[in-house]
Structures are given as C-alpha cells and as structure tokens.
RODO-2510 file (C-alpha; in nm, 4 decimals, decimal comma):
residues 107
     n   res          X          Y          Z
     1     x     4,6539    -0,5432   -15,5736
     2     x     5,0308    -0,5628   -15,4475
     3     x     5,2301    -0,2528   -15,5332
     4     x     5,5090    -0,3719   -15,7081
     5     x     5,8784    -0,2745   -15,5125
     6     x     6,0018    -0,0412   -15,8007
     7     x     5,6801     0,2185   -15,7619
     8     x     5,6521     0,1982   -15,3792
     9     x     6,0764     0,3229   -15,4029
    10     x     5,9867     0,5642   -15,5969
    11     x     5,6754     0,6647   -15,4040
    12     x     5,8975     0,6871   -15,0858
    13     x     6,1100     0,9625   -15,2638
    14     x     5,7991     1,1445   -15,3152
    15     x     5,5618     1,1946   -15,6035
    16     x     5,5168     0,9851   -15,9739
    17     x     5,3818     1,0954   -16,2837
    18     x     5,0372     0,9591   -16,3607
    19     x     4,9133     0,9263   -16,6832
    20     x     4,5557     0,9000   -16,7658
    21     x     4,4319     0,7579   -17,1160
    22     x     4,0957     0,7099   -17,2549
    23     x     4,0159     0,3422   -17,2361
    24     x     3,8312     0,3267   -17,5798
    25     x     4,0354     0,5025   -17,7873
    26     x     4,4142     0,5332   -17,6080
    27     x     4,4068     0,9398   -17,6246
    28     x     4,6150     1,0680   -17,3554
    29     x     4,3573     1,3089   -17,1147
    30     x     4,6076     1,4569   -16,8689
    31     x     4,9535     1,3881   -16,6899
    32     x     4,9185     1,4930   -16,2708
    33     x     5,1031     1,3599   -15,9559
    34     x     5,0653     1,0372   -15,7202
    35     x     5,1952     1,0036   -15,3730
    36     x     5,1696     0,7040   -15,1892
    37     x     4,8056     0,7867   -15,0703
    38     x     4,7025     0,8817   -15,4134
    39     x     4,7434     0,5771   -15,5446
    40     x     4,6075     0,3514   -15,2798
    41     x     4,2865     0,5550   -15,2905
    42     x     4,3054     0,4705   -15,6583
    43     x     4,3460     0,1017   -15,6461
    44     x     4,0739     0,1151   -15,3461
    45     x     3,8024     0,3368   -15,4647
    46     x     3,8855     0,2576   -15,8689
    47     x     3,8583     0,6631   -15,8964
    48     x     4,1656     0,8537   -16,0189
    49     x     4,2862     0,9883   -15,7415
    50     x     4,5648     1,2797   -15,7598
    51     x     4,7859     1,4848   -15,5312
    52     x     4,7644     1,8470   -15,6154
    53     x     5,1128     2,0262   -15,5356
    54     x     4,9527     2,3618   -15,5435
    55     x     4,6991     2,2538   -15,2732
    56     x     4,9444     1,9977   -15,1159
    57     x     4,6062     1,7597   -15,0885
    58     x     4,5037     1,4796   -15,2500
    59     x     4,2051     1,5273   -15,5078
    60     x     3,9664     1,2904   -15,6814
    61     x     3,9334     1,4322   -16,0655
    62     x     3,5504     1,5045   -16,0875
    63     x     3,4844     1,5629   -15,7067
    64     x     3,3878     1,8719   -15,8126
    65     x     3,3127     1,9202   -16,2067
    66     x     3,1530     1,5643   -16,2284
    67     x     3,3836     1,4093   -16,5007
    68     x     3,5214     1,1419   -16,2650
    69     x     3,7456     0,8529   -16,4604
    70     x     3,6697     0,5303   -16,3557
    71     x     4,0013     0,3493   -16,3601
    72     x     4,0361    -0,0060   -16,5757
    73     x     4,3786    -0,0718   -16,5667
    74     x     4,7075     0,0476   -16,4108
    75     x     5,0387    -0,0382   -16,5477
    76     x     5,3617     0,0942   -16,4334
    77     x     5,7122     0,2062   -16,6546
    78     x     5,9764     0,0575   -16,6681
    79     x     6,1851     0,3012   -16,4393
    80     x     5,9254     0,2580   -16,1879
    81     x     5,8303     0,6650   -16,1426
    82     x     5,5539     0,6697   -16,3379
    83     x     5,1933     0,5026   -16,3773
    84     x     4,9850     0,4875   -16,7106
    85     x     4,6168     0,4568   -16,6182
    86     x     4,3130     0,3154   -16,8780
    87     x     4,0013     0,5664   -16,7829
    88     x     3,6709     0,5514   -16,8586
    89     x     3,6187     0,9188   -16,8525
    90     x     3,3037     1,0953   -16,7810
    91     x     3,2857     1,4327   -16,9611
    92     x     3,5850     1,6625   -17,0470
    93     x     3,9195     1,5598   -16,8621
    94     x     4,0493     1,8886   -16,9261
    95     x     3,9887     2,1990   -16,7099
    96     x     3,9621     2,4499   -17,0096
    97     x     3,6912     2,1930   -17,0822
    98     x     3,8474     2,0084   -17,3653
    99     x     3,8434     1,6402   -17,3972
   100     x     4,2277     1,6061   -17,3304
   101     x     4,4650     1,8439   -17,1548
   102     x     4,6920     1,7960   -17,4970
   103     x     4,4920     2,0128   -17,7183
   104     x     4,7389     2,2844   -17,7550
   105     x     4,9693     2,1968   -18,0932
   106     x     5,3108     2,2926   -18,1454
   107     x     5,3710     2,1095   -18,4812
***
C-alpha cells in the first residue's frame, strides 16, 4: 500500500493522531500516536501498531493484554496528520478495561 505524500510530510515532522474504530459498529475505541515505523508495521503486520511517547517505543495494542485489533481499513484526513483505522477488536480496547477509551461523559 503506497503512503500517500500528505501523511508521509506529516510523518517526517514527527508523530499523527491515530484513530481506532470498531469495524461493526463505528464506536471510536481510542486515539494514540503513529510515527513513520508505526504505521508501516501496521500496513505490514495488519496489527495496530502505536508509538508510545511515554516509553518512546513503538507498541502493538494487545502484545501484552491480548485484545489485539486486527486492522480492515485505513483512511487518512484531509490535513494529512491524522489516520482513522476500522478494527476488529479483540476484547476491551480500553486500559481501565472498558470497551472504548471514551467512556467518561461530560454532557
């Protein structure tokens, strides 16, 4: 899959917003970080792949709690920082062990 000139700009200025949302339903899991690395694991291994800026290190989501997302489809905005990712996701995508990461209402 070519990288399209807008993202691989942005990816030279450092990290993008990733978006991942369930494939079935369109709930947004979780928002995290791409570098350039990131995201070629992703398109590779077809595993969301992340880059974790408090470990400065790349992470798969659910190398270690098991609730991996299997990645269907990758589309990119319109400014060309950020990615929006379909998931099949296995298990809860949130940490706190919620679903989504977007449990917490303010309205």
């Amino acid at each position: 899959m070519k990288i399209s000139q807008q993202i691989q700009e942005a990816l030279s200025r450092g990290l993008i917003a990733a978006i991942a949302q369930d494939a079935t339903n369109n709930e947004v899991l979780m928002i995290a970080w791409m570098n350039q690395e990131a995201l070629a694991k992703t398109l590779e291994t077809k595993r969301a792949t992340y880059f974790s800026r408090s470990r400065n290190s790349l992470w798969v989501k659910g190398e270690t709690s098991g609730h991996f997302q299997e990645v269907v489809d990758i589309k990119f905005d319109c400014g060309g920082d950020a990615v929006l990712m379909k998931v099949n996701q296995a298990g809860a995508a949130c940490h706190t062990g919620e679903k989504s990461c977007f449990h917490n209402a303010i309205i």
